[in-house]
C-alpha positions in Angstrom: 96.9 79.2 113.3 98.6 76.9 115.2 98.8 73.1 114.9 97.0 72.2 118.3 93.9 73.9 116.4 93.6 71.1 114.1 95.2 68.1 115.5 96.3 66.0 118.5 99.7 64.6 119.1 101.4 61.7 121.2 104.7 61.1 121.4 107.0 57.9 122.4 110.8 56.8 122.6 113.1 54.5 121.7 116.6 55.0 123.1 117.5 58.1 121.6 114.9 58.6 119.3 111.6 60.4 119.7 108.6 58.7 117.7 105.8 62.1 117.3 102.8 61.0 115.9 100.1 64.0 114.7 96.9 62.9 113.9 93.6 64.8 112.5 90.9 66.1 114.2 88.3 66.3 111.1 89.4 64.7 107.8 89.0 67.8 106.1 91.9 69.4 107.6 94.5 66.3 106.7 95.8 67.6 103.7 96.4 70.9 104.9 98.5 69.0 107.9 100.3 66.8 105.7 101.3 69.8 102.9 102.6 72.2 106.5 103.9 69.5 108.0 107.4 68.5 106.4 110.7 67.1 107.6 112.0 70.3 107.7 109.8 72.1 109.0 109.6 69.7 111.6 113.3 69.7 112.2 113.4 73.5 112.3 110.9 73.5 114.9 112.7 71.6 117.2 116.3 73.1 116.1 117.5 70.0 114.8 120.8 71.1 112.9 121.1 68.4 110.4 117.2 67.9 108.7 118.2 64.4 108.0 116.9 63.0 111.8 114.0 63.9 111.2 112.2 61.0 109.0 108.2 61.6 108.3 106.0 58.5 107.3 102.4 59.2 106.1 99.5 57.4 107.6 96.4 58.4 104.7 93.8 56.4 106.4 94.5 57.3 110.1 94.8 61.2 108.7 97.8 61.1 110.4 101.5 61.7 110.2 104.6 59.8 112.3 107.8 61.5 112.5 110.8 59.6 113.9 113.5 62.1 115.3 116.8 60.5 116.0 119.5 62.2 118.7 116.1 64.0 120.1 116.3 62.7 123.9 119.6 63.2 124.9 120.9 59.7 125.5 117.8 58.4 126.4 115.9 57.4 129.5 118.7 56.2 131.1 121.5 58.1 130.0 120.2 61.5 130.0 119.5 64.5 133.1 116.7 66.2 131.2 113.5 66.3 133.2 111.7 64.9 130.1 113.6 61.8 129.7 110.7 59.9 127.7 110.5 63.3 125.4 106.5 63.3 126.0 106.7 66.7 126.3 108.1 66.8 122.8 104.4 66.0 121.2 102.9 69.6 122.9 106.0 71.4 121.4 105.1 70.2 118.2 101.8 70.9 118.4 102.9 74.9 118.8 104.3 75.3 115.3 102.3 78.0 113.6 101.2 76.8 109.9 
């Protein structure tokens, strides 16, 4: 099954960094979300090399995770040529990963 079954994203930026936020659909799926849904997997999903960018920060009452991915937009708004500057793309990706 993949995530998008289960769960909505949004995604935001800071500079370089991406901010993905996944949230819950139904309550009863949260813990099955937050037990699939680890910095590494994460990290692997978006072929980061080094896991460490990728930092996760539970949200129990929202049912909701927030990962912050540092390096993720290539420079940022204004330094990078990617057509997704903003990386709001990056929350759909994300919401691909099979669990």
């Amino acid at each position: 099954m993949k995530l998008h079954r289960i769960a909505h994203a949004r995604a935001g930026d800071k500079g370089d960094i991406s901010n993905i936020s996944v949230i819950a659909y139904h309550p009863k799926d949260w813990p099955l979300i937050k037990e699939r849904l680890s910095e590494a997997r994460v990290a692997s999903h978006f072929g980061v090399a080094d896991a460490e960018c990728v930092k996760r920060y539970v949200l129990p009452q929202l049912h909701a995770l927030n990962f912050v991915v540092r390096g993720a937009l290539a420079g940022g708004v204004t330094r990078s040529l990617a057509l997704d500057t903003h990386g709001k793309c990056l929350a759909s990706v994300l919401l691909e990963m099979e669990l």
